[in-house]
C-alpha positions, 0 to 999 in steps of 0.5 A: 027743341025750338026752331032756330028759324023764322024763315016761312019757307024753310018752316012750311017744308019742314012741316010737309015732310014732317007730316010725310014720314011721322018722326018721333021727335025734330032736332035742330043742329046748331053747330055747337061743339056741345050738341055734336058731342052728344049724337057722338056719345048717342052713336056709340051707345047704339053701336052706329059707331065706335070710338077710337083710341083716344092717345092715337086717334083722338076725336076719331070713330069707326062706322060700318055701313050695310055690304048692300050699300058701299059705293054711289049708284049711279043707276039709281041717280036720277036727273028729274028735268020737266023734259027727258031731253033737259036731262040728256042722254047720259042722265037717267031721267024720270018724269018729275010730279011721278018721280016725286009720287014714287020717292013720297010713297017709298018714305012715308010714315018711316021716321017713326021711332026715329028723329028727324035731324034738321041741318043747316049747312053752308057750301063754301065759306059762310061769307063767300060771295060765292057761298050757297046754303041748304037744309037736309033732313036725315034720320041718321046721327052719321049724316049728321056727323059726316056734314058737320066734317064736310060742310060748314053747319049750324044756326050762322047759316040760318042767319044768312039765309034770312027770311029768302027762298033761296036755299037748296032742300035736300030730304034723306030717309034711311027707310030699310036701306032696301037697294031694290028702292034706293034713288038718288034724286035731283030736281034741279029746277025746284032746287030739290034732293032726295035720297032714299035708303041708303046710308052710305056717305055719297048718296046721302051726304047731300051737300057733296055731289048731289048739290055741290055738282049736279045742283049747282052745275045748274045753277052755275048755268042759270047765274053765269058760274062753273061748278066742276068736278076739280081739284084746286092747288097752289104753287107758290115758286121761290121767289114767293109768287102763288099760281093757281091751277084746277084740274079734273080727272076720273076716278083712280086716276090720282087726284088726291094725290096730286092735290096733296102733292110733295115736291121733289126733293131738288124742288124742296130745297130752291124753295118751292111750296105747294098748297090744297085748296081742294081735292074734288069740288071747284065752284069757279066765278068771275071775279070783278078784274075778269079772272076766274077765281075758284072756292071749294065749296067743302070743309072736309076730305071724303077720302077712299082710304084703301092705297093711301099710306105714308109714301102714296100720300103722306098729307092725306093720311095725316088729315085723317089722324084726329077727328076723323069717321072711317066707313068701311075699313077694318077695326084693328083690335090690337090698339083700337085703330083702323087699317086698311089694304095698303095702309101697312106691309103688315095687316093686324093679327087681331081685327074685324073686317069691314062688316063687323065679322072676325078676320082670321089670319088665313082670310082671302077676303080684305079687310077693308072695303075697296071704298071704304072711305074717311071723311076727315076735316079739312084743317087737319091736312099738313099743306093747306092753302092759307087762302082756304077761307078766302072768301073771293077764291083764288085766281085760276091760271090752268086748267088742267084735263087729264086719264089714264091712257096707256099709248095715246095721251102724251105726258102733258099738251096745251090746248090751242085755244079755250074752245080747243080746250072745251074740246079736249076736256069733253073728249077726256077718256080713261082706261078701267083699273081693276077698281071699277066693275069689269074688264080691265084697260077698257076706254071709258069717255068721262067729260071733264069727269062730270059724266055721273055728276052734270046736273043737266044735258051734257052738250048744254054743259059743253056750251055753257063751257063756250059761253064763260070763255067768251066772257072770260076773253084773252083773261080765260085760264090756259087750258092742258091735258096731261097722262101720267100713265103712259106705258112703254112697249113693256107695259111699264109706267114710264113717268115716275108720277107722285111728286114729279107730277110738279115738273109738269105743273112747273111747265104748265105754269111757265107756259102761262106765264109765257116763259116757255116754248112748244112746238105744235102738232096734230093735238096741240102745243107740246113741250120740248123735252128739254124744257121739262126739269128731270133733274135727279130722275136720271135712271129713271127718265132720260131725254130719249124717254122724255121724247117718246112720253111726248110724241104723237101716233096719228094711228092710235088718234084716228082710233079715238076720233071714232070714240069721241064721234060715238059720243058725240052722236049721242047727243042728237045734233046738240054739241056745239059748233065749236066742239065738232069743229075742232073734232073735224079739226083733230081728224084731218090733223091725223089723217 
């Protein structure tokens, strides 16, 4: 197939690598319906995929990786800055010119007998201002497939990149899917990714949070944006005014959930409508009236399907009934459909678990890998913003910090100011679910949950979160923690969660737009509990309820400040001024 470029950058790498790793043969992916059809076709008559019943889920396919590679690895993820100390102290780090050595020798002459797959894809709408373009080689029709869900792919990116350099280059091998030599590499200076033996969707969809995040958290420092690890929702109220609000929280902590949100039923009825403009990626600029405008630089969902259901997330689960790649989840043979732990009450009597085996009827093991993922396009979810495409974004008016802290956290606080706020977004802390690797209700710091995705030194990070709000001015997004998981001396969750998340949204809102009152304590702005809508909760939540999911215990904050002290430490003497004055601010408030 002839090349859909004449642009020399993009010819003289691609000639490189293909010198590199021998393919048999080069294909450019166009975009084209047509072309995608047919690696369809050509992934299941290899077996690389299977597809699904047509009537039930049309477009949909089934994909199984190896057991040996299932989830990101964060300890194969490596940050190659030309110093160790540009990477920082939460980055595994590598000597850049050895590390690409060590990538080269591990992919050389491994496309032979395979084809080497050249995708041109847009981060962001194509015509976004804000938009960013790359190019990743793959070896695999799944990668492929998988981008052209999540990404914005085909010949109209080479159009845009024109004959320019600036395009990100991400380079995939599959090799032997070896873990012992799997690495996840960002050269951020040389606008470089490479990924190596692996198969599985976050180490080698290139476009997610290896580009999106920890490429272009750098990139956002260099050029003056934000690249966070955020969901963006609207909420439009009844009178028909849409606020926008980004919010970031570490894994399981429902952030799907929230980006997906019903509202309750007393808020359906007044006429309140809530919209996804994302669920994990908020690339943030300023716009020209000096707000912060958020896109999301993705075009599909890349879901963990165990838990989702028709009551955890309605609107997730439709997204994923057409055209959709399911990894890792059980093959329901009774229909040809999928199913996994969660989906229903009742598992199917006939199936394959997720590595391909038969499921007997008496099996302790799941039949769905606990990431076991769907990656299904964007335009299928139900409640999707109207400004998805919109290529300026949309004007941020919160944002939002959040984990699960059992007694610590109340339901929801505001910050005092954007540099209290920069604050409390690098103190985020969550405590361990039975979904990580480990002990259970361990505290785990994760700032603005970009601890495995920052690009760089973190406390450079913190500063350039100071530095946008000194552009942004008295136009900065007010700036909230919130803690649905706060638990009584029962150990039950007190907050109903799900959809009533939206009362506090609701609050948050009327904060910004200063309609509502909050008493300041220790930590912050607190609302009053009156002011929070429990409105048809009763039974559930009372004011009583509501006061303790409030209050504030000075011994468990003198508790943490040591937790965020540790942290800080790390950082020899590199976290901004500003940060470590609010900490010294926070620890004489609880003393």
């Amino acid at each position: 197939m002839a090349n859909l470029t004449n642009n020399k950058s993009i010819l003289d790498w691609i000639g490189e690598k293909v010198e590199l790793v021998t393919p048999d043969n080069i294909v450019w992916i166009d975009g084209s319906e047509e072309q995608l059809e047919a690696l369809r076709a050509e992934a299941c008559q290899t077996g690389e995929m299977i597809k699904l019943n047509e009537e039930k889920l049309p477009g949909c396919y089934l994909h199984r990786t190896k057991p040996n590679d299932v989830a990101r690895v964060e300890d194969r993820t490596l940050i190659c800055t030309p110093t160790e100390e540009e990477a920082g102290p939460t980055n595994h780090w590598k000597e850049p010119s050895e590390c690409y050595k060590m990538l080269y020798d591990i992919a050389r002459g491994t496309y032979k007998g395979r084809t080497m797959y050249v995708i041109p894809y847009s981060m962001g709408p194509i015509d976004s201002p804000f938009a960013k373009f790359g190019i990743e080689l793959t070896d695999s029709i799944y990668v492929v497939l998988n981008m052209a869900i999540m990404t914005r792919v085909g010949k109209a990116v080479l159009d845009k990149i024109g004959d320019s350099d600036e395009w990100i280059r991400g380079f995939h091998a599959k090799c032997d899917v070896d873990p012992e030599k799997r690495w996840i590499v960002q050269f951020p200076q040389d606008n470089t990714i490479i990924s190596v033996n692996s198969a599985y969707g976050g180490n080698v969809l290139l476009g997610k949070k290896c580009f999106a995040l920890r490429i272009a958290s750098y990139l956002g420092r260099n050029e003056g944006w934000m690249a966070e690890h955020m969901l963006i929702l609207g909420i439009e109220n009844p009178q028909g005014e849409t606020k926008y609000v980004c919010a970031a929280f570490p894994s399981a902590c429902g952030k799907t959930n929230l980006a997906m949100l019903i509202p309750p039923e007393g808020y359906r009825k007044k006429g309140y409508k809530v919209f996804t403009v994302g669920d994990d990626i908020s690339w943030l600029n300023i716009g020209p009236d000096g707000r912060l405008y958020a896109i999301n630089p993705e075009n599909g969902f890349f879901g963990v399907a165990p838990g989702t259901n028709e009551k955890s997330n309605f609107n997730a689960l439709e997204s994923t009934k057409k055209n959709t790649i399911f990894t890792d989840v059980c093959h329901n043979l009774e229909d040809n459909t999928v199913w996994w732990e969660g989906l229903t009450k009742d598992r199917p009597v006939k199936a394959d678990d997720w590595k391909g085996n038969p499921w007997p009827l008496d099996s302790k093991e799941k039949g769905a890998h606990p990431n076991s993922r769907f990656t299904a396009p964007t335009v299928n979810c139900p409640c999707l913003s109207p400004e998805f495409e919109n290529p300026q974004g949309v004007p941020i008016s919160a944002i939002v910090f959040g984990g699960r802290r059992a007694k610590l956290a109340p339901l929801v606080y505001q910050s005092r100011d954007w540099n209290h706020g920069v604050f409390v977004g690098s103190a985020m802390a969550s405590e361990t679910t039975a979904a990580a690797a480990g002990a259970v209700g361990v505290v785990r710091s994760d700032p603005m949950a970009m601890l495995p995705f920052c690009g760089y030194n973190m406390a450079d990070y913190w500063g350039h979160w100071i530095e946008m709000g000194k552009k942004l001015g008295d136009k900065a997004p007010k700036i909230f923690n919130v803690n649905w998981f706060r638990k009584d001396s029962e150990g039950n969750f007190m907050w109903p969660g799900f959809g009533d998340n939206l009362r506090v949204l609701d609050w948050i809102i009327a904060r910004c737009d200063g309609k509502v009152d909050a008493k300041e304590t220790e930590i912050g702005y607190v609302p009053y509990a009156e002011d929070i809508n429990i409105e048809g909760l009763e039974g559930e939540v009372s004011i009583d309820s509501l006061n303790e999911m409030l209050s504030v215990d000075k011994e468990l904050w003198v508790e943490d400040t040591k937790r965020i002290q540790e942290l800080y430490d790390k950082f020899n003497g590199r976290v901004p001024a500003e940060l470590v004055e609010c900490h010294e601010t926070l620890k004489k408030n609880v003393q």
